[in-house]
C-alpha positions in Angstrom: 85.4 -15.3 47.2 85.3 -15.2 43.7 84.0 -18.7 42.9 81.2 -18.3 45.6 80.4 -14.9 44.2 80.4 -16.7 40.3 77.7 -19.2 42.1 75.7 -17.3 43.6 75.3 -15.0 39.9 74.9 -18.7 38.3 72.0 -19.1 40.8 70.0 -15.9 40.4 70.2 -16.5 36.6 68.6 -19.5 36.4 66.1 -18.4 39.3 65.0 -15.6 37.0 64.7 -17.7 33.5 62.5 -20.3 36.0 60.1 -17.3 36.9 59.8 -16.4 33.7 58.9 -19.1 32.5 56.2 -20.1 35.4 55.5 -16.3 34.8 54.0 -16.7 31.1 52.7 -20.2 31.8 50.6 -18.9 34.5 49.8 -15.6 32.5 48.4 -18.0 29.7 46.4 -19.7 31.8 45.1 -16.2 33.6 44.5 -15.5 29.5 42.6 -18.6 29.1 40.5 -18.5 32.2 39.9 -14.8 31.2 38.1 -15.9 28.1 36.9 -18.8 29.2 34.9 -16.9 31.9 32.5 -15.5 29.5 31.3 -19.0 28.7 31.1 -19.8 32.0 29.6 -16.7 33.3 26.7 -18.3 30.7 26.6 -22.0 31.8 27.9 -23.2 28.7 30.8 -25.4 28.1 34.2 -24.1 26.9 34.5 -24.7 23.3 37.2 -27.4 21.6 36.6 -26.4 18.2 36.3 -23.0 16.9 35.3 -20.2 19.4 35.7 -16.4 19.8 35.1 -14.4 23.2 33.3 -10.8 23.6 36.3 -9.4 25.5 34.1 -5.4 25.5 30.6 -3.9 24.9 30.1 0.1 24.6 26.6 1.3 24.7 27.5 5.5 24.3 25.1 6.7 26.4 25.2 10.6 24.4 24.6 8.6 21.2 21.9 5.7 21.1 22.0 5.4 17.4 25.1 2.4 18.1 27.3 0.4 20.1 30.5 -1.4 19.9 31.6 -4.8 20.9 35.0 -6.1 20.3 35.2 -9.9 19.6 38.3 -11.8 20.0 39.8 -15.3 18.3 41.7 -17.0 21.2 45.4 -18.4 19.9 43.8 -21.8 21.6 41.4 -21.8 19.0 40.7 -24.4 16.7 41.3 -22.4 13.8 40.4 -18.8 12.2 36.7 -18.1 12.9 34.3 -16.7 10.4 31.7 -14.5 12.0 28.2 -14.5 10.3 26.4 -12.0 12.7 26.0 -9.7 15.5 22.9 -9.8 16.9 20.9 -7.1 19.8 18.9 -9.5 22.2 16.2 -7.5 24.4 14.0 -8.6 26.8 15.6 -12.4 26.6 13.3 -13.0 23.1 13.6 -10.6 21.0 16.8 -10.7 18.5 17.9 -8.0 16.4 20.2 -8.8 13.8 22.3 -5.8 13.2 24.1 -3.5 10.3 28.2 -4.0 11.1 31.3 -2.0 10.1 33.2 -4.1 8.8 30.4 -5.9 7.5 29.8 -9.7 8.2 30.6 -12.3 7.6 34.0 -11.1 9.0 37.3 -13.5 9.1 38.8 -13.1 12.1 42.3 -14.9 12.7 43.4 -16.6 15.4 44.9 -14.3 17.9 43.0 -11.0 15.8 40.7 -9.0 17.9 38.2 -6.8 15.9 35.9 -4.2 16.9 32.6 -3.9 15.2 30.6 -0.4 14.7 26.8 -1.8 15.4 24.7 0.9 13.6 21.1 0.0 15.7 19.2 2.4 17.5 19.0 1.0 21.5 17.4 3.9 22.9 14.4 3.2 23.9 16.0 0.3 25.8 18.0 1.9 28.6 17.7 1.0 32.3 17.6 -2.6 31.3 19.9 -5.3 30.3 20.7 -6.0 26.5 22.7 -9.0 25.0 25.2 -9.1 22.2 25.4 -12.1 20.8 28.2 -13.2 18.3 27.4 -15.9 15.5 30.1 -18.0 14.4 30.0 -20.4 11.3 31.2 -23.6 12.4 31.9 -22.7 15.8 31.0 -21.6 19.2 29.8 -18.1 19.5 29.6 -15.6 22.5 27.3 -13.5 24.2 27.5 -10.5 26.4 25.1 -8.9 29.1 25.2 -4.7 29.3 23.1 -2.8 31.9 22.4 0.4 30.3 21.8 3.2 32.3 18.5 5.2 32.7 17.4 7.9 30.0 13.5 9.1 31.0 12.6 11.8 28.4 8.5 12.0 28.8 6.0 14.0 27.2 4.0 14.9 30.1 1.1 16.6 28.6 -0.4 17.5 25.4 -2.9 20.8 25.8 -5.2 21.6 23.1 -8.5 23.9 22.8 -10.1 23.7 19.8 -12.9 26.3 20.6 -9.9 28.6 20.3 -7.7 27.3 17.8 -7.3 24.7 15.4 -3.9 25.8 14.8 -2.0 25.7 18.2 -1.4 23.3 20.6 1.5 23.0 23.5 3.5 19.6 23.9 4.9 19.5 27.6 8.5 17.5 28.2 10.3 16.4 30.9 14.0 15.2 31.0 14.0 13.2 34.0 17.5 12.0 32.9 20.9 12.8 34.8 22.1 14.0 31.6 21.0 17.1 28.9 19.5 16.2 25.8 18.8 18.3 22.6 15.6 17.8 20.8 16.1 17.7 16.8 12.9 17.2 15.5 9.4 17.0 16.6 6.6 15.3 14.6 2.8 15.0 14.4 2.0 11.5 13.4 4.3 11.0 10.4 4.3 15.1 9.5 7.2 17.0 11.0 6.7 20.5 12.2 9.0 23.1 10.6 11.3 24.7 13.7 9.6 28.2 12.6 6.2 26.9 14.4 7.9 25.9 17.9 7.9 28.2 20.3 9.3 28.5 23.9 7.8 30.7 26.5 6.9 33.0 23.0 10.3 32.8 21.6 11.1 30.9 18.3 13.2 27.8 19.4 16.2 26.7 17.0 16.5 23.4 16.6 18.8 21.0 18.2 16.8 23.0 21.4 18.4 21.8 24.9 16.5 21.0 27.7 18.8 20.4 30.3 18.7 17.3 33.7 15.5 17.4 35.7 14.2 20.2 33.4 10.2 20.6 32.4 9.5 22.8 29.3 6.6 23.8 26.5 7.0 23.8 23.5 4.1 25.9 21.9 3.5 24.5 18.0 1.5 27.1 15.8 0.6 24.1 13.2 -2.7 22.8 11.9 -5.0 19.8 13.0 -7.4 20.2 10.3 -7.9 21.0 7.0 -11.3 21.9 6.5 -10.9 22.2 3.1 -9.8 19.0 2.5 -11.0 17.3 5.8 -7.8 15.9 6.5 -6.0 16.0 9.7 -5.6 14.1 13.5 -9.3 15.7 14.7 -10.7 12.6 15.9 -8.0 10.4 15.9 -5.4 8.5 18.1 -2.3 10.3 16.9 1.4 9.8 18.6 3.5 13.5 19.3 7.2 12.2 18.9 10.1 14.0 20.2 13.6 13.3 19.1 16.8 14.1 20.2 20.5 14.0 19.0 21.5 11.6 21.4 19.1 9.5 19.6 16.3 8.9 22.4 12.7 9.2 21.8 9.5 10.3 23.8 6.5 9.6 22.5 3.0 10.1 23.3 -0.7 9.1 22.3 -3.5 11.4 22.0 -7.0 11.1 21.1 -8.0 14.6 19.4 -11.1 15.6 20.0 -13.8 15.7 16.7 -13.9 18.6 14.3 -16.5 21.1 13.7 -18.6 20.3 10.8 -20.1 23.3 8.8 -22.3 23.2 5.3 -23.3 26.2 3.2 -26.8 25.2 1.5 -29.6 27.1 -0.4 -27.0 29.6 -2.4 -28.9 32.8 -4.2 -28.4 35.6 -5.8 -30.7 37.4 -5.4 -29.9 40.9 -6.4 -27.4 41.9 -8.8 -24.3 42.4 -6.0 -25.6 40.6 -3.4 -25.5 36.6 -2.3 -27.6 34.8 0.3 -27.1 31.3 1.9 -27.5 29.3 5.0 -24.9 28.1 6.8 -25.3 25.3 9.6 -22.9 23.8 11.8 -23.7 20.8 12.0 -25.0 18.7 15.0 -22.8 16.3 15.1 -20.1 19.4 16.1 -18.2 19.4 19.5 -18.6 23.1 19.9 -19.5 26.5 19.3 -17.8 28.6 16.4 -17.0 32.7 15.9 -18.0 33.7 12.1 -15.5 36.1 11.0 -15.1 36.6 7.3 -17.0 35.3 4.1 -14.5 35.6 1.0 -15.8 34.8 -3.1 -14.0 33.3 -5.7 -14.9 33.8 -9.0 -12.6 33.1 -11.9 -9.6 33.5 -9.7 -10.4 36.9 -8.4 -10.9 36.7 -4.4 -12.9 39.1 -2.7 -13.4 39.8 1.1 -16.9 40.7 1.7 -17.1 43.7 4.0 -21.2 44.1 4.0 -22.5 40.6 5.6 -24.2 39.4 8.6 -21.6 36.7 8.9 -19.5 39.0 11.0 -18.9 38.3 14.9 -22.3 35.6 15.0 -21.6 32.8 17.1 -23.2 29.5 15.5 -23.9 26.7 17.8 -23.8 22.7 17.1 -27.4 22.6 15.4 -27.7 25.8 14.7 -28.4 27.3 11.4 -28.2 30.9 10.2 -29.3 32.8 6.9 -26.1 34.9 5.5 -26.3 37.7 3.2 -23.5 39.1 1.7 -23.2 42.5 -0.6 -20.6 44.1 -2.6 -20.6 46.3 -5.6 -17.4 44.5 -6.9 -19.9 41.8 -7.3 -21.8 41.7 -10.9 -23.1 38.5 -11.6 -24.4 39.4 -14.9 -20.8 39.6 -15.9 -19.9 35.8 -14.1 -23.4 34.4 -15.9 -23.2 30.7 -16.0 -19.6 30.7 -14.3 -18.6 28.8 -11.1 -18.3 30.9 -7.7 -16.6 29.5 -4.4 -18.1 31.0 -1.2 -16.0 30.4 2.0 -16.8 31.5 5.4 -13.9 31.6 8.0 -14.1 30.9 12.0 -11.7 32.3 14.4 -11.4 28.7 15.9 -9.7 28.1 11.9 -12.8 25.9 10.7 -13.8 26.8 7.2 -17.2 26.3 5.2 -16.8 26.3 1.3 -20.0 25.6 -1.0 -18.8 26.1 -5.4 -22.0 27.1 -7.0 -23.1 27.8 -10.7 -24.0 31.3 -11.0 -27.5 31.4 -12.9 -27.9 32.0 -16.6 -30.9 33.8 -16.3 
């Protein structure tokens, strides 16, 4: 009893040491296959020299401004790798070499896994497949396909009237997207609009503002198109409204603004001691209509809102020219002789007119 009983122990001893043996010989090969399978998964032959494996890829769907891959340099390997870049591939052509932490080029030992921070913005890539691609010097590299999921943030509709206002306009934007996103900034061309001009149904919106899945809002901006002073703005131009959010996705959209009005003060008189005339034509070349509201002077840095004028409530067409005479006793040209006066003349739409003019000597 006891001899069999020493056998049979004798046995199962060197039945385990057997399986453990096979055990991690076949769990190195499950390893190598592992790795291998990314080269294969690409048609391309397993290296015999240097060679490293993508063995993950994060694409953080709630921040789009990076991704992660993790690279590893297999113990088969020829020797330690040196990695000389990470690059983005979208669309199959177009290669993005991007910013790493740690930096590259990075030495990675054989058997050392790393994971690099990739600091490049991928949002406007989702619901499509993007490649990381590893670069090693001396070696074979790796690459990695990742199907990103869908993030549709749209600007549906940009709504202007300029035969109101110059200085209002409502961008409307639809999250389409399974997930919420906060907007962060919005911008008119290059120009940013200040959070105190966004509005949402006539409340001031604090900015990051979240508009939640499947949700449609307007945002109401109380900013200017044009200058008329300076004639600068997006009145007829292309110009792209950009929405950002910080997730790090963008919508953008393209809108051709329709033309400003065009107004010119000509034939400036004085003819009475308080009391200017001019005309004042909007031009023909003018998309529409505008409401005359107020005519202000400027002379030597004192401003003064006429009260006595014709200017008030007249509605000039495209074409149209009108004579406007202004009068107020704070007015004494005899002191201003020979000194420069700026006359402006205000529209409710937010156009202005401004003619300087010498006041006469005589």
């Amino acid at each position: 009893m006891s001899e069999r009983f020493i056998t049979t122990k004798g046995v199962s001893t060197l039945s385990l040491i057997v399986l453990l043996l096979v055990s991690g010989v076949i769990g190195a090969i499950l390893s190598y296959l592992w790795t291998v399978g990314y080269y294969v998964d690409l048609g391309l032959n397993v290296p015999e020299d240097i060679s490293v494996a993508i063995t993950n890829v994060s694409f953080p769907l709630l921040n789009s401004t990076y991704f992660e891959v993790t690279v590893l340099n297999p113990t088969y390997s020829k020797e330690d790798a040196n990695i000389t870049s990470v690059v983005l591939i979208v669309a199959n052509t177009v290669e993005l070499n991007v910013n790493t932490t740690p930096a590259t080029p990075y030495p990675l030992r054989k058997g050392e896994a790393v994971t690099f921070r990739c600091n490049e913005r991928w949002g406007e890539h989702t619901g499509g497949v993007l490649i990381v691609g590893i670069f090693v010097e001396d070696g074979s590299g790796a690459a990695r396909s990742y199907i990103t999921e869908y993030i549709d943030l749209d600007i549906t509709e940009i709504s202007l009237d300029t035969e109101k206002s110059i200085n209002e306009f409502n961008v409307t934007v639809h999250n389409r997207s399974k997930h919420p996103l906060d907007v962060s900034k919005l911008l008119l061309g290059l120009e940013e609009i200040p959070e105190a001009a966004i509005f949402v149904d006539t409340e001031n919106v604090t900015l990051p503002y979240t508009i939640l899945e499947n949700e449609t809002i307007v945002l109401t901006c109380f900013f200017p198109l044009w200058d008329s002073k300076t004639n600068v703005g997006v009145l007829g131009k292309t110009t792209a409204i950009t929405l950002d959010t910080l997730q790090g996705y963008q919508a953008s959209s393209y809108r051709a603004f329709p033309k400003p009005v065009s107004l010119a003060i000509s034939n400036v008189t004085f003819p009475l001691l308080n009391t200017t005339q001019f005309v004042l034509t909007n031009e023909l070349q003018s998309p529409h209509y505008v409401n005359l509201t107020d005519v202000i002077v400027n002379v030597e840095e004192e401003y003064f809102t006429i009260a006595n004028t014709n200017a008030t409530d007249h509605v000039l067409q495209p074409g149209e020219s009108t004579t406007i005479v202004c009068e107020d006793a704070r007015l004494n040209w005899e002191t201003w002789k020979g000194k420069e006066v700026t006359i402006s003349v205000y529209t409710t739409q937010g156009f202005v007119a401004d003619k300087e003019e010498a006041i006469p000597d005589g």
